[in-house]
N, C-alpha and C positions, 0 to 999 in steps of 0.2 A: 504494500500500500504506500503509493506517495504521498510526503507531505507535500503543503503547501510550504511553497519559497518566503522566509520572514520581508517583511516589508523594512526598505534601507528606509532610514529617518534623517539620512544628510541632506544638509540644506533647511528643516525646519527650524524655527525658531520658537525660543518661547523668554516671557519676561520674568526672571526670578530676582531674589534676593538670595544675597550671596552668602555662604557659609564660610569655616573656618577652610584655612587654609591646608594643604595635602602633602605628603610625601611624593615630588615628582613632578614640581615647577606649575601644581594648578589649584586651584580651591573648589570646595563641594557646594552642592545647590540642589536643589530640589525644587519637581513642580509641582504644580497644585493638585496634581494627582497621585506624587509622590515619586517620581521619577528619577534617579540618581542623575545629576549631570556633576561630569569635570570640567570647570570650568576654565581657560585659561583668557591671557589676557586681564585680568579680573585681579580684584582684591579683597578680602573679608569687608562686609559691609557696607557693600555698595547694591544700587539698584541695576541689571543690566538687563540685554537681550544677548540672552544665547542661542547662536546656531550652531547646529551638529554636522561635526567635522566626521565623525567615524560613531556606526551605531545603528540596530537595526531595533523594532517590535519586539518585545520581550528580555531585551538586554539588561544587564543587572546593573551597569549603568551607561551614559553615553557621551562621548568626548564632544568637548563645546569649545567656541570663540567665542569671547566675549564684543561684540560688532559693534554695539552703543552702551555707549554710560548714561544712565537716567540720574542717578544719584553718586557721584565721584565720592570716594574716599580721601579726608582731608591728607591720606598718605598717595597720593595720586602725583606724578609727574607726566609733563609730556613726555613720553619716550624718547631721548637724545639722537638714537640710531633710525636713519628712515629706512631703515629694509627692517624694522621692528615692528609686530602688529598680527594681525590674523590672516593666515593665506600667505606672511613673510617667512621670512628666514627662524629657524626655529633654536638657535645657537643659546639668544637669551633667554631666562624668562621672564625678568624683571625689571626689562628696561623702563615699566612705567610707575616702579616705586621707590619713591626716594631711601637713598643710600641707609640710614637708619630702620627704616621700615621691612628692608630686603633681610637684613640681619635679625630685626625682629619674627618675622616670617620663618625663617631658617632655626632659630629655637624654639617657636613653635613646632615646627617640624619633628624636630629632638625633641620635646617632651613627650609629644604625642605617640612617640616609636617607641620609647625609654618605657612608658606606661603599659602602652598595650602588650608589646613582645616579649618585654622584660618586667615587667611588675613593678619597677622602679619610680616615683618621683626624686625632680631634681636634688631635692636634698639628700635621700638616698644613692645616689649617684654619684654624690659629692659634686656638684657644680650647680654655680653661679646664676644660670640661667642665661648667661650673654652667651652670645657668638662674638668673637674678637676682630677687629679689620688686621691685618695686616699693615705694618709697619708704612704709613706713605700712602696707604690707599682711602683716608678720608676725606673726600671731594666734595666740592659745594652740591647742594639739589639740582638736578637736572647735567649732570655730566655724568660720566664712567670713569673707572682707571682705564689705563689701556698695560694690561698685565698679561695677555697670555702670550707664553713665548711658545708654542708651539701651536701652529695652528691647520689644521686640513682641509685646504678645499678642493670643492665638489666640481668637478669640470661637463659641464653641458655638451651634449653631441656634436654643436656646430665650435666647440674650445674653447666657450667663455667659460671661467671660471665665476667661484660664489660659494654658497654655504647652502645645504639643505634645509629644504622647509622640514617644519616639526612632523615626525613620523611620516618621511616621505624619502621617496629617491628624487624628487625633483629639487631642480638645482636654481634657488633664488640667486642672479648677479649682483654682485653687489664691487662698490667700487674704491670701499677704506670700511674695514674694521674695525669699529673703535675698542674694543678691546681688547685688539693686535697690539702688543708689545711693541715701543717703537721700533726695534732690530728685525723685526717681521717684516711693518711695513714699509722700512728704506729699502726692501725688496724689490718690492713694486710687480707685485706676484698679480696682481687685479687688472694690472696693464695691459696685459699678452693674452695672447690666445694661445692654448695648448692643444693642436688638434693630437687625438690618437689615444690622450691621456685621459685614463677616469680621475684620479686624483693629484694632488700636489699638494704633499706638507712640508712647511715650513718651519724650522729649528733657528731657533738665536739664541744660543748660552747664552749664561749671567757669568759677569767677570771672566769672559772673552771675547773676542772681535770675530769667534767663530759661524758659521751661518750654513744652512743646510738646506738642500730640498729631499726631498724622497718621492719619486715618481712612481705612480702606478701605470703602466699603459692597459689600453682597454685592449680586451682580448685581438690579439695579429696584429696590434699599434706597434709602431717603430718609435724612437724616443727622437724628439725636437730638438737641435741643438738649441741650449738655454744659455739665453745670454740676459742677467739681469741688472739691477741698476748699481749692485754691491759684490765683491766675490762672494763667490759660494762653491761648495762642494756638491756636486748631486750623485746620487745614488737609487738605485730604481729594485722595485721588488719585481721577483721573475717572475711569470706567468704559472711556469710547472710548478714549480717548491712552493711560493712564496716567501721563499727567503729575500733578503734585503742586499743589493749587491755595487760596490762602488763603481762608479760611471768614472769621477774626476773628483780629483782632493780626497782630503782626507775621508775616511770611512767614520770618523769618530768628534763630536764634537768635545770641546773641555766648558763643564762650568765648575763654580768654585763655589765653596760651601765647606762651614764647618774647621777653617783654616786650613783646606786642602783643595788640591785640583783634581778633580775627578774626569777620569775618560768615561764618555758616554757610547758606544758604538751603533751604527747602523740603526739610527733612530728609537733606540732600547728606549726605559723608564726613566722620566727623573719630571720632578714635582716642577710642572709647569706654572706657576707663579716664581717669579724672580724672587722675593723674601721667604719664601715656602720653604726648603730645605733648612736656612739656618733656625728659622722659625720653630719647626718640629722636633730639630736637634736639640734644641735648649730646652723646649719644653717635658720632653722624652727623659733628658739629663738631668732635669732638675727634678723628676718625677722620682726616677730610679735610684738617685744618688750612687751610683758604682761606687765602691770600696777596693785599692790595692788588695791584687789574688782574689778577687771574683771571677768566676766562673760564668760569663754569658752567652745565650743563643740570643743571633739575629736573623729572625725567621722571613721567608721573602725578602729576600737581603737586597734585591736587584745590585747597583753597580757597589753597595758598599758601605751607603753613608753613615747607617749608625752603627756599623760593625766596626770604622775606624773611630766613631766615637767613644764605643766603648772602649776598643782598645788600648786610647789614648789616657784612658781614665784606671782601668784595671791596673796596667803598669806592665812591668816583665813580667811579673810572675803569675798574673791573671792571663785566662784564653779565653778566646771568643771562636765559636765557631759561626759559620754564616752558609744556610741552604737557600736556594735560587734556580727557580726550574730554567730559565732560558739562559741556554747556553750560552750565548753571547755576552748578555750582563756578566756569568759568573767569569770568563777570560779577564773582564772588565774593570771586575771587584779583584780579581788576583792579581792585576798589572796595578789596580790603583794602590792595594796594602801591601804590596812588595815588602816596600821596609820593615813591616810587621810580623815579625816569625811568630808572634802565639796568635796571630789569625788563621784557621785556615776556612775554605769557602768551598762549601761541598754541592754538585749538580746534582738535581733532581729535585721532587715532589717532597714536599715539605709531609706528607702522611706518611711517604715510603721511605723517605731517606734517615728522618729522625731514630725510630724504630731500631736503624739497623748499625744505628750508634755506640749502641748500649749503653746510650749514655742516662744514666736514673736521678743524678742530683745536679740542678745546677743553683747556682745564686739569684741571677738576673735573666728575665729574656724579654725582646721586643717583638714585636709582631707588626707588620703593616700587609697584611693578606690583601688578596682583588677583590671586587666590589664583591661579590658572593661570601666572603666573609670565611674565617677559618672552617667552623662545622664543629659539631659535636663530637665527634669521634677524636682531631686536632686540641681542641681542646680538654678534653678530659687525659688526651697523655701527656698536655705540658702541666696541667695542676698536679698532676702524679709526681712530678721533677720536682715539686717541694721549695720553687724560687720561691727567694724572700721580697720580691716584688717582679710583677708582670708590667708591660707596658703594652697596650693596644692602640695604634693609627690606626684610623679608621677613614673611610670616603663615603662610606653609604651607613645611616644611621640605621636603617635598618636591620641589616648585619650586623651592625653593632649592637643591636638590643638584645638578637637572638641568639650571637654569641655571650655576653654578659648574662642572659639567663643560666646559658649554657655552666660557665664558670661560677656563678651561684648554685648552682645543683653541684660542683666539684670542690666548694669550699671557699672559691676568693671572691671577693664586694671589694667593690671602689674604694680608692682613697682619695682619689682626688680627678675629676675631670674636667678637660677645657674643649673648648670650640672656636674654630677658626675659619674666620671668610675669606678661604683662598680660590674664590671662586665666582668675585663678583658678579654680579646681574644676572649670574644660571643659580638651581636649585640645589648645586654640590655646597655641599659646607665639608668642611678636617675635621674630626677629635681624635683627643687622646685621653685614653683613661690610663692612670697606675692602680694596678691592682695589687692587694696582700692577703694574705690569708686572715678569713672574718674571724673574729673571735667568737668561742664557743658559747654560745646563746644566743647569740644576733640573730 
């Protein structure tokens, strides 16, 4: 028996008041019939018309653009960026709330995951309730920083380049991003036409004059000779592998952090806000306090950074080990800790490699896992290691709740957590928690 095909609802609108704000750059809303909508564009507390972007009859709920404001929120800005808005570029989310408000939003965000996932309010958490800017990036109402240094755009079939619309392969052009880091845009990557290529990312280390593209050509594309407004080294990912492979220049950018130069390779990891690095290091450090002859794991170590920070803190006689599935970073992290004989930095799967360590006690360990978050399983064998404090980086706060519950079922509570907007005007926020083992009764 066939069903009947659900009825699409894109394109309808409808006039709501708007709810609190969501994990995932939108706010909730509801219609008079009770209809879940996501609303973007929007802000808690305002009156708007939403049209449905994505969503059929019977949906549990339905993705919205917010088209008209009936009632503005006194936290309302004109959005600074013009490819910002509904049907635009989908890169920000919050070009239309002033810089205060974005950050407010953003712990909202965090309470609300810390609650549900994790059973926690802020004061059980240990934290403040702020989300922190970033060193430099407090800007009057109505502008952006221009912070990210690494940025990818989407190149259009006829070779214009641009940034994708929100949950889409189409490709909005656009002609300065404003918050392209300016080492991005002395590129001048928005100029040209790339026929052949689907994308183009752009890399500018912090505390180097280094600069980078990474080309993807579209499937049987030949690569463009690139000629742009600054040197640069390009490097293009191959069609069969997907491996990342050097065209010209170096293969490796250096940015500096932490009172070191770190090689980067082949467009590998490293905390795209320019203050981000030194920012996490200090807070990490100040969290953990390492003690000379500590014993530390630095888990998802990528090129290194906090495994030379502990190392620098442990001394001689303390070791740091450091696990990093992609092999590229970990060559990365072994060329940048050379001088460090009690580092050593082991490839592979932070689930399989620990394990086969045998290692059962250590002092200190960090963690900065992918958005997915360590897991259950990850964590109950590092609470098993008996550290005298954990440190958790975290990107997605939701992961972070559901690991923290995780570590509450294995014995450790917060001692102390922060949050960090390194990630202005999209819906990513930083934290870090340190954790210790709860006392017996808590």
């Amino acid at each position: 028996m066939q069903t009947e095909p659900k009825k699409s609802l894109v394109g309808e609108e409808y006039e709501v008041e708007v709810g609190p704000v969501a994990h995932g750059g939108h706010c909730i809303a509801r219609t008079d019939e009770g209809q879940v909508l996501f609303v973007r564009h929007a802000l808690p507390g305002e009156r708007v018309v939403a049209r449905v972007t994505d969503g059929e009859e019977g949906d549990r709920f339905l993705r919205t653009d917010a088209v008209e404001i009936r009632t503005p929120s006194k936290d309302r800005v004109e959005a600074p960026c013009p490819f910002s808005g509904p049907g635009k570029c989908g890169g920000c989310d919050w070009q239309h709330a002033a810089p205060g408000a974005q950050r407010r939003l953003k712990a909202d965000v965090i309470t609300e995951q810390l609650a549900r996932l994790a059973g926690l309010t802020p004061e059980e958490a240990r934290w403040d309730g702020t989300v922190e800017p970033a060193p430099g990036d407090k800007v009057p109402k109505g502008e952006v920083p221009a912070w990210r240094t690494r940025v990818q755009y989407a190149v259009a079939p006829d070779g214009t380049p641009g940034l994708r619309k929100h949950r889409s392969h189409e490709v909005q052009p656009v002609d300065h991003c404003l918050i392209a880091a300016p080492g991005v845009s002395e590129l001048g990557i928005e100029k040209r036409d790339w026929p052949q290529i689907a994308t183009v990312e752009a890399i500018a280390a912090t505390g180097s004059n280094d600069r980078q593209v990474v080309l993807t050509p579209r499937p049987g594309g030949r690569l463009p000779i690139v000629e742009l407004d600054k040197p640069v080294s390009v490097l293009r990912v191959h069609e069969k592998d997907g491996g990342v492979h050097r065209v010209h220049g170096r293969p490796f950018v250096r940015e500096r952090a932490a009172d070191r130069t770190w090689r980067v390779g082949n467009g590998g990891f490293w905390q795209v806000h320019p203050k981000a690095a030194d920012l996490l290091v200090e807070a990490v450090m100040q969290g953990l306090m390492p003690k000379k002859g500590d014993m530390a794991l630095d888990l998802y170590c990528g090129v290194g950074l906090f495994a030379g920070a502990l190392a620098d803190r442990v001394g001689e006689k303390g070791a740091v080990l450091g696990i990093e599935s992609s092999k590229r970073a970990v060559e990365d992290a072994r060329h940048n800790l050379q001088d460090l004989d009690r580092v050593r930095i082991e490839h592979g799967k932070v689930d399989q490699i620990l394990p086969r360590t045998g290692i059962t006690d250590v002092n200190l360990i960090v963690l900065d896992p992918p958005r997915a978050g360590a897991g259950r399983q990850t964590v109950a064998h590092l609470a098993s290691l008996n550290a005298r404090r954990i440190a958790y980086v975290a990107c997605d706060p939701a992961a972070l709740a559901r690991d923290l519950k995780y570590f509450a079922e294995a014995g450790y509570a917060p001692r102390r957590m922060r949050a960090f907007d390194l990630f202005p005007v999209t819906h990513h926020v930083e934290c870090v928690v340190i954790l210790e083992r709860a006392a017996k009764g808590s």
